[in-house]
C-alpha atoms as an extended CHARMM CRD file, in Angstrom:
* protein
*
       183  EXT
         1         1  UNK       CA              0.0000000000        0.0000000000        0.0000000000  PROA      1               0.0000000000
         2         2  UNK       CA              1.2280000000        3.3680000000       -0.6340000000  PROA      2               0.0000000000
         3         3  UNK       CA              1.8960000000        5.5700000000        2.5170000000  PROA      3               0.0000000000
         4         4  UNK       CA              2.4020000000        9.2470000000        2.3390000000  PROA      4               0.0000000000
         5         5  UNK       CA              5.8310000000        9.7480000000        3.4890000000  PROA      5               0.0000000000
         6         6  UNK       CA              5.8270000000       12.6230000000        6.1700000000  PROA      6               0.0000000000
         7         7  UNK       CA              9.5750000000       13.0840000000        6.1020000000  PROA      7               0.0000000000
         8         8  UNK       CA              9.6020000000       14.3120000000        2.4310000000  PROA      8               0.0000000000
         9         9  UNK       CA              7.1870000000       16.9220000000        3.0310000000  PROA      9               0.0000000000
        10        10  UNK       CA             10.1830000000       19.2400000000        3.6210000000  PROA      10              0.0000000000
        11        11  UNK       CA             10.2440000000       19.1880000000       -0.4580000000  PROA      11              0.0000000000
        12        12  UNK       CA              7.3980000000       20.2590000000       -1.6160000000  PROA      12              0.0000000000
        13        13  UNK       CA              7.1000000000       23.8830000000       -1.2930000000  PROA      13              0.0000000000
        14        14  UNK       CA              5.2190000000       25.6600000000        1.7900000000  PROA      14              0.0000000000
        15        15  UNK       CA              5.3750000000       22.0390000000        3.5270000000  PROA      15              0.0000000000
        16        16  UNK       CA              8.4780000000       22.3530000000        5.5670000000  PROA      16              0.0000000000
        17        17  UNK       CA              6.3150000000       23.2470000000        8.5060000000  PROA      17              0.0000000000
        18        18  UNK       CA              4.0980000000       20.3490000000        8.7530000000  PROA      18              0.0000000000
        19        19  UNK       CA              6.1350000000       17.2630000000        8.3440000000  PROA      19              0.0000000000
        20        20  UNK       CA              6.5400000000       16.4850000000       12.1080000000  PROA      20              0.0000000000
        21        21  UNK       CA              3.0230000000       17.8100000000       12.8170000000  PROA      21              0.0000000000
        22        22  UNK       CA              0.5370000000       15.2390000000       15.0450000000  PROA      22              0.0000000000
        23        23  UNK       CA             -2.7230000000       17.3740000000       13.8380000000  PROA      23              0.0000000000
        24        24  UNK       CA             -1.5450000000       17.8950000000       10.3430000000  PROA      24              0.0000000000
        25        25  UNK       CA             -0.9050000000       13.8090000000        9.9710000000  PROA      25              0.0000000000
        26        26  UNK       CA             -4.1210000000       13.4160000000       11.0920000000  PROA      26              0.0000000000
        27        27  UNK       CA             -5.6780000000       15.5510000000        9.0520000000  PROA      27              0.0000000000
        28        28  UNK       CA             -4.5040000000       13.9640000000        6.0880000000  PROA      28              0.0000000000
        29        29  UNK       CA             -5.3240000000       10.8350000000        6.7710000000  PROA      29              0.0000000000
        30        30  UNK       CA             -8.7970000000       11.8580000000        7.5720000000  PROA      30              0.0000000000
        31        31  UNK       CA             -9.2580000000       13.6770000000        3.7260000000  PROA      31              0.0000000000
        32        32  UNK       CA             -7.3170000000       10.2300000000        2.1500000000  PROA      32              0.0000000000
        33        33  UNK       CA            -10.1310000000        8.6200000000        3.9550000000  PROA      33              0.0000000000
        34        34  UNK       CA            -12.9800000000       10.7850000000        2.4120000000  PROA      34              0.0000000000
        35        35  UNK       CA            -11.5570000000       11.3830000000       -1.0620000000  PROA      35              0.0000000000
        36        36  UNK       CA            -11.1090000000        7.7870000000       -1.4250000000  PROA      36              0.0000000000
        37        37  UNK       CA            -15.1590000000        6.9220000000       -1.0660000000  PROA      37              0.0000000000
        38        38  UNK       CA            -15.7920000000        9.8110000000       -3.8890000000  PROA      38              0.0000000000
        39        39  UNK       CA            -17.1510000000        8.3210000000       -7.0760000000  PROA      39              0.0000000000
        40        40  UNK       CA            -14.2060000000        8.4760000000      -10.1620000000  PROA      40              0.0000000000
        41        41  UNK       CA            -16.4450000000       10.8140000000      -11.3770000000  PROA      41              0.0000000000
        42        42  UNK       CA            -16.8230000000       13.2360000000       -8.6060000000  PROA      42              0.0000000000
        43        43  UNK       CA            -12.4220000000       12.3700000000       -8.2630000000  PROA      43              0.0000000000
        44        44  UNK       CA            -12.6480000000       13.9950000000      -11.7700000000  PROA      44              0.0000000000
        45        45  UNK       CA            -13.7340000000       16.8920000000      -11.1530000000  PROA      45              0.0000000000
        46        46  UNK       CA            -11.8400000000       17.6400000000       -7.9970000000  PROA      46              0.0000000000
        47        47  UNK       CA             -8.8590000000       16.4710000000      -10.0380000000  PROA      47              0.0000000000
        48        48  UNK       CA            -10.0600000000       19.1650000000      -13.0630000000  PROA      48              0.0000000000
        49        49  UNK       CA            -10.9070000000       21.8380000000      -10.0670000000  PROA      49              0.0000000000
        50        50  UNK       CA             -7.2320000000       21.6870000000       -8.5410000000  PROA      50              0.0000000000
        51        51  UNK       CA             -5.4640000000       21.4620000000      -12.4280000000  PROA      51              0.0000000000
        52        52  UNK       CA             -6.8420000000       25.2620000000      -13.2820000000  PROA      52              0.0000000000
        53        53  UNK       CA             -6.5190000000       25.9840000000       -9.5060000000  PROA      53              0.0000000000
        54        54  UNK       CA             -2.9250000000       25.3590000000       -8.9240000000  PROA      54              0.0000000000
        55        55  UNK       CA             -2.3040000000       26.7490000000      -12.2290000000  PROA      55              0.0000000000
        56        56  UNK       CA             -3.9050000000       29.9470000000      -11.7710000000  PROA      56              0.0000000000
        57        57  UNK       CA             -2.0050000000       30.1080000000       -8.2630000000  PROA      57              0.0000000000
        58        58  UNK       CA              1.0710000000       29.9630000000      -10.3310000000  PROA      58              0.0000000000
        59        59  UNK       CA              0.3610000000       32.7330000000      -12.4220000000  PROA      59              0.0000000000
        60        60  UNK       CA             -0.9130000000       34.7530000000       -9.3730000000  PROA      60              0.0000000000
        61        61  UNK       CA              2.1690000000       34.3400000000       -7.0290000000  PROA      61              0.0000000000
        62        62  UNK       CA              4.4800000000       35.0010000000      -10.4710000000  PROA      62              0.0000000000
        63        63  UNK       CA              2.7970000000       38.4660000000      -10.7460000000  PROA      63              0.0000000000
        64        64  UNK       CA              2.9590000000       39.2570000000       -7.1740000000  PROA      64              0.0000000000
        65        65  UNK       CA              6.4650000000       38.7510000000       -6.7260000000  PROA      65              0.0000000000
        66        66  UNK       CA              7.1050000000       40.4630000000       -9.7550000000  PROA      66              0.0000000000
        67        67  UNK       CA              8.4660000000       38.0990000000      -11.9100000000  PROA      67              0.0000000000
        68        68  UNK       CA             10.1560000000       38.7700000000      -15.0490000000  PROA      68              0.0000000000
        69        69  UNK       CA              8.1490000000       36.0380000000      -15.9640000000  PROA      69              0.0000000000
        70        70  UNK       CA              4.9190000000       37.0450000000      -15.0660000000  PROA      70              0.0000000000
        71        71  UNK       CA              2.2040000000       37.6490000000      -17.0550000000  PROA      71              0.0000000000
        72        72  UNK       CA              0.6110000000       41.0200000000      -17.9540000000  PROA      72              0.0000000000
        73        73  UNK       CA             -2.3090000000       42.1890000000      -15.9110000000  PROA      73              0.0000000000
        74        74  UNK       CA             -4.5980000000       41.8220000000      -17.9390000000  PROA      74              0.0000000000
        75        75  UNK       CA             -3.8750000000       37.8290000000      -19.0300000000  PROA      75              0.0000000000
        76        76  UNK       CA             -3.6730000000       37.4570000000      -14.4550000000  PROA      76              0.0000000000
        77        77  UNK       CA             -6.7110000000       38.8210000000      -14.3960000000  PROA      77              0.0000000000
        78        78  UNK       CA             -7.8760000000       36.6550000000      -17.0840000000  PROA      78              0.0000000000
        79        79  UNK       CA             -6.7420000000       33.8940000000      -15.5340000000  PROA      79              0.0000000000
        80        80  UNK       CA             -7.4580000000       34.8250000000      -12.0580000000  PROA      80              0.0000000000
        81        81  UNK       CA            -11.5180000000       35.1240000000      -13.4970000000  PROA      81              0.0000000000
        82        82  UNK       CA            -11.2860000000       31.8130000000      -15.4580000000  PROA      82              0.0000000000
        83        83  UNK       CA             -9.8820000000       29.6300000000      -12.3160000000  PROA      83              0.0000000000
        84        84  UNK       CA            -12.4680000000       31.8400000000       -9.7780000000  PROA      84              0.0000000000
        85        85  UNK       CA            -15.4150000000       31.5650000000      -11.6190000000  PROA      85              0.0000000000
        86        86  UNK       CA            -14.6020000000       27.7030000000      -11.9760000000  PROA      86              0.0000000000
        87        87  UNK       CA            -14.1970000000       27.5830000000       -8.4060000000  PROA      87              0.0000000000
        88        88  UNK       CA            -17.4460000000       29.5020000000       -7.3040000000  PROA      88              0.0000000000
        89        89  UNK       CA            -19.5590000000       28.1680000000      -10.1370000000  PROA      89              0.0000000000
        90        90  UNK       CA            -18.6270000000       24.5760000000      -10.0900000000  PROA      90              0.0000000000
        91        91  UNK       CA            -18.5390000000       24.9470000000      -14.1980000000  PROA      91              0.0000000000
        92        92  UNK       CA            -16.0590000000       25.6300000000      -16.8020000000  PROA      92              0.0000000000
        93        93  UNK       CA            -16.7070000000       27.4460000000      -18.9130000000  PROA      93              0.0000000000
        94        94  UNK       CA            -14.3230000000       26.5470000000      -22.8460000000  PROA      94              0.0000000000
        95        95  UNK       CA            -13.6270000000       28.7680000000      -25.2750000000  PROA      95              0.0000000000
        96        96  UNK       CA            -15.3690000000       26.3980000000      -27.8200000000  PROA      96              0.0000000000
        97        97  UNK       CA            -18.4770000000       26.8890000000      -25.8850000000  PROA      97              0.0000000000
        98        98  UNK       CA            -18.7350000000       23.9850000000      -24.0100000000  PROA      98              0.0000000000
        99        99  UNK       CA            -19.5000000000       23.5870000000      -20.2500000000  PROA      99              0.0000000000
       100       100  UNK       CA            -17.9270000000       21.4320000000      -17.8980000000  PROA      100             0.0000000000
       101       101  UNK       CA            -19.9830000000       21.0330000000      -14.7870000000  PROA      101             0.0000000000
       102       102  UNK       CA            -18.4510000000       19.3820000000      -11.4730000000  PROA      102             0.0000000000
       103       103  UNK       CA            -19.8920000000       16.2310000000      -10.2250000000  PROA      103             0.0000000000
       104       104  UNK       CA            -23.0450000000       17.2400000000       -7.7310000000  PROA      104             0.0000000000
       105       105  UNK       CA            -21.9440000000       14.8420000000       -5.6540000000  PROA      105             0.0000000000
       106       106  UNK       CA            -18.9980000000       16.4510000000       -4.4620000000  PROA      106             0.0000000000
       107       107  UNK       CA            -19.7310000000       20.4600000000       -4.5350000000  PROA      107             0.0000000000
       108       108  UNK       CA            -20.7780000000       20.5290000000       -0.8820000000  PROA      108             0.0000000000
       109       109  UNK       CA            -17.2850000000       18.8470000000       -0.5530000000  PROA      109             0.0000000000
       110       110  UNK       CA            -15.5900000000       21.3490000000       -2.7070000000  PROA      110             0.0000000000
       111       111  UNK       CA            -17.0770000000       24.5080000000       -0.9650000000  PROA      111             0.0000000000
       112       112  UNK       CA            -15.6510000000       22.6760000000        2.4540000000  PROA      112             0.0000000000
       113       113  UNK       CA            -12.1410000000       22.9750000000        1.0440000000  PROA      113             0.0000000000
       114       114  UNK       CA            -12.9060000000       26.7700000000       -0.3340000000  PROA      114             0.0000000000
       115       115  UNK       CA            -14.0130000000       27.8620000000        3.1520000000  PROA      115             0.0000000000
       116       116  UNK       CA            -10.9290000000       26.7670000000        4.8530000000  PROA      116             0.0000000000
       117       117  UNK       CA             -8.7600000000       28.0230000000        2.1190000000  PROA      117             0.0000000000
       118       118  UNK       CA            -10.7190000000       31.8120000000        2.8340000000  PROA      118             0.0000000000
       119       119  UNK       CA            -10.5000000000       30.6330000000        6.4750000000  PROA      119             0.0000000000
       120       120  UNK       CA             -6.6220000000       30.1050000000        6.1330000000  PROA      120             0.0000000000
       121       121  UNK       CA             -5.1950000000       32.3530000000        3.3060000000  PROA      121             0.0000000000
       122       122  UNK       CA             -7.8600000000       35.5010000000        3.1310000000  PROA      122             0.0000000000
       123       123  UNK       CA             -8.1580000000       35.7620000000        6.9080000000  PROA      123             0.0000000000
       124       124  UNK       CA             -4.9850000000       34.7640000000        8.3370000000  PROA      124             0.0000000000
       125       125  UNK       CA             -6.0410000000       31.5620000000       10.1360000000  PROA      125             0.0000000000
       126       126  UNK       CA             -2.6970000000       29.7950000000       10.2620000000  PROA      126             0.0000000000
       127       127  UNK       CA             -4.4860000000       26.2020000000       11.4200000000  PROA      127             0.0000000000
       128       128  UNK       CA             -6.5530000000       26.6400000000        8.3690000000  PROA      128             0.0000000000
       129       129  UNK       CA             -3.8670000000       26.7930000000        6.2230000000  PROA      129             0.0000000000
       130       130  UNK       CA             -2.4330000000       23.6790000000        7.6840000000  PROA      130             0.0000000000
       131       131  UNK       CA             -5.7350000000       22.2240000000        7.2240000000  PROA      131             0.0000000000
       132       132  UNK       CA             -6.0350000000       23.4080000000        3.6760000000  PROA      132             0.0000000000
       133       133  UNK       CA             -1.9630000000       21.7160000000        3.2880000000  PROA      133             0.0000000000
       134       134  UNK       CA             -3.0900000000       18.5580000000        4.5410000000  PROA      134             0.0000000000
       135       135  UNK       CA             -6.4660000000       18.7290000000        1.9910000000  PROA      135             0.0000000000
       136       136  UNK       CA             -4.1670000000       19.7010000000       -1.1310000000  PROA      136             0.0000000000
       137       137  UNK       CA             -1.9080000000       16.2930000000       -0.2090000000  PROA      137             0.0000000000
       138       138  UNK       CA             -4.7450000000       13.6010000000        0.6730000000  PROA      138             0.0000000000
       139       139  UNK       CA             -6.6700000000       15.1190000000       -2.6840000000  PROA      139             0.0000000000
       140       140  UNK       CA             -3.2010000000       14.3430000000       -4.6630000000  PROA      140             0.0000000000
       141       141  UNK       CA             -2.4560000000       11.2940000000       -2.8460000000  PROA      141             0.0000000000
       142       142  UNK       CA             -6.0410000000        9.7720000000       -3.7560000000  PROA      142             0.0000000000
       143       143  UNK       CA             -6.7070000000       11.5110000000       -7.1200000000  PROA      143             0.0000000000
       144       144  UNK       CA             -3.0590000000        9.2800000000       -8.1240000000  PROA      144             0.0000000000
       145       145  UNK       CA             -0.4500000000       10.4080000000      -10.9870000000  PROA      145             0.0000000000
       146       146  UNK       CA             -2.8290000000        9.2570000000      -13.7690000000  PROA      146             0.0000000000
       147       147  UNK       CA             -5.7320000000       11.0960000000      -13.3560000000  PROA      147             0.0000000000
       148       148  UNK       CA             -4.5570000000       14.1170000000      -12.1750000000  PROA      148             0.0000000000
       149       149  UNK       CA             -2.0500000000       14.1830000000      -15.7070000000  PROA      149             0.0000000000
       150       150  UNK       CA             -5.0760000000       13.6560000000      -17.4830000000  PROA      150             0.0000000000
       151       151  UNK       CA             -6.8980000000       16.3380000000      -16.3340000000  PROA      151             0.0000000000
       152       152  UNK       CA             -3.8550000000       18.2870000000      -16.6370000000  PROA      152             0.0000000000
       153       153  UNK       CA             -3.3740000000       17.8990000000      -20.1930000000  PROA      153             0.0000000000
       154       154  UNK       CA             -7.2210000000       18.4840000000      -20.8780000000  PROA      154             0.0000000000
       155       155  UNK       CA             -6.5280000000       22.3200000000      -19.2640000000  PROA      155             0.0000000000
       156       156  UNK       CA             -3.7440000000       22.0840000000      -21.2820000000  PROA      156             0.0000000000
       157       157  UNK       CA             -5.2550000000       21.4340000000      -24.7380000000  PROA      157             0.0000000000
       158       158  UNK       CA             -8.6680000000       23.7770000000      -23.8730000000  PROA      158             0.0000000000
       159       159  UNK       CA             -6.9760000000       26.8210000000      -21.9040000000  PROA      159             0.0000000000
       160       160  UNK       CA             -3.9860000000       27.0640000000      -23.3900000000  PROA      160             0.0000000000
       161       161  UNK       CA             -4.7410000000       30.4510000000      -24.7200000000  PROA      161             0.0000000000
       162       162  UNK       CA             -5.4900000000       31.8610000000      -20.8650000000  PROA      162             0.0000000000
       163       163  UNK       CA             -2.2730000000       30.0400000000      -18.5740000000  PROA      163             0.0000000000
       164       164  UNK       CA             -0.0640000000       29.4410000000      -21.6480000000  PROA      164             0.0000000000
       165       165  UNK       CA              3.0710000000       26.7470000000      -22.1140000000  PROA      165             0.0000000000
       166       166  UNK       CA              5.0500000000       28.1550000000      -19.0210000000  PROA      166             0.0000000000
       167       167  UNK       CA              2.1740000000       28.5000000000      -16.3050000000  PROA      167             0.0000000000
       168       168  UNK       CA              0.9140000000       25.1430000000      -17.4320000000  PROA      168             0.0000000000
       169       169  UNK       CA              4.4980000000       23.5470000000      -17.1240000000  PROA      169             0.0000000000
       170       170  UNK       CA              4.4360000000       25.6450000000      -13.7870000000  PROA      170             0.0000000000
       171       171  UNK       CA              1.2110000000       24.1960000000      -12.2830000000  PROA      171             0.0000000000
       172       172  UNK       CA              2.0920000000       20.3600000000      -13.7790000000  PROA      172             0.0000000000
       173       173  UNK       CA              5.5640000000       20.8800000000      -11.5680000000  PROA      173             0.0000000000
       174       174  UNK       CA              3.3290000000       22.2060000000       -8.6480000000  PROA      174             0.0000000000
       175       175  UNK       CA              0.9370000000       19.4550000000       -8.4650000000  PROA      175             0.0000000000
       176       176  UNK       CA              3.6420000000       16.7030000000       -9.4180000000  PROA      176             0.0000000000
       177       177  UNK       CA              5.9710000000       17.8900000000       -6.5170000000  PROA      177             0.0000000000
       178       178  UNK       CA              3.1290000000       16.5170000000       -4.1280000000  PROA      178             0.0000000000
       179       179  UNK       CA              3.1150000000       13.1370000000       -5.5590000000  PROA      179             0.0000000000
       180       180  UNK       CA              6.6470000000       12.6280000000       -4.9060000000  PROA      180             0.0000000000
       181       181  UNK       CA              5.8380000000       12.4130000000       -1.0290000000  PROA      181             0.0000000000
       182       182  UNK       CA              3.8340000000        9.1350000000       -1.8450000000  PROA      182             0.0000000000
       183       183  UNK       CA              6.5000000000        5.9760000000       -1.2850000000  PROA      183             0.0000000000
């Protein structure tokens, strides 16, 4: 069985404080627990939900540190609106017209992880953004390598035109980084 390997937290970006953590383990283990009695098709859309959201958060952090890489304002704001309306709406809206609607099953689920992300990262709750940590891994750890490149190359091949080739390497790298905690 795979384990999530605690220790190697300390390589994955914005993790180095949790590794030893007691409430942090247990949080985790808690969301691997959950996410693994979703349906694959509610694990789809969570997987398709995080793709344009770690993305986006790419893009984001690149233009607030002033990158030289960053994108212009306008194309962060366009991204910012495509991954936030995704994440409010539950849909998705392409630029071929189609709709892509999250599993109803697991929206009350999704707004859960939203709140403590607002919880932890709008309004300064530092146990919320532990909580939020330890929801990112168990998501990654139970969504697995496969589907979450899947989904990854879908945002690739349908929003190309708002992340573009280096903020979709950049989010891949993100999300992959996570994986590599699973031994």
């Amino acid at each position: 069985m795979t384990t999530v390997n605690f220790e190697n937290l300390n390589k994955v970006p914005y993790m180095n404080n949790y590794s030893g953590n007691i409430q942090f383990q247990e949080w985790v283990t808690e969301y691997i627990d959950f996410w693994s009695k979703q349906t694959p098709e509610a694990l789809d859309s969570v997987a398709l939900i995080r793709a344009v959201e770690c993305t986006n958060g790419c893009v984001q952090y690149a233009f607030r540190d002033e990158e030289d890489w960053a994108l212009d304002l306008e194309q962060t704001r366009l991204c910012m609106k495509t991954s936030m309306g995704f994440i409010k709406s539950k849909k998705l809206e392409l630029s071929d017209g189609r709709v892509i609607e999250c599993d109803p099953s697991v929206i009350d689920a999704l707004n859960f992880v939203r709140d403590i992300y607002i919880r932890g990262f709008k309004n300064g709750d530092d146990d919320a953004v532990m909580q939020f940590y330890a929801q990112s891994l168990a998501q990654f750890y139970v969504l697995g390598r496969e589907r979450l490149e899947k989904w990854l190359d879908f945002v690739a091949e349908n929003l190309h035109d708002v992340f573009g080739d280096f903020f979709l390497n950049a989010g891949r790298n993100y999300i992959m980084r996570y994986l590599e905690v699973l031994e």
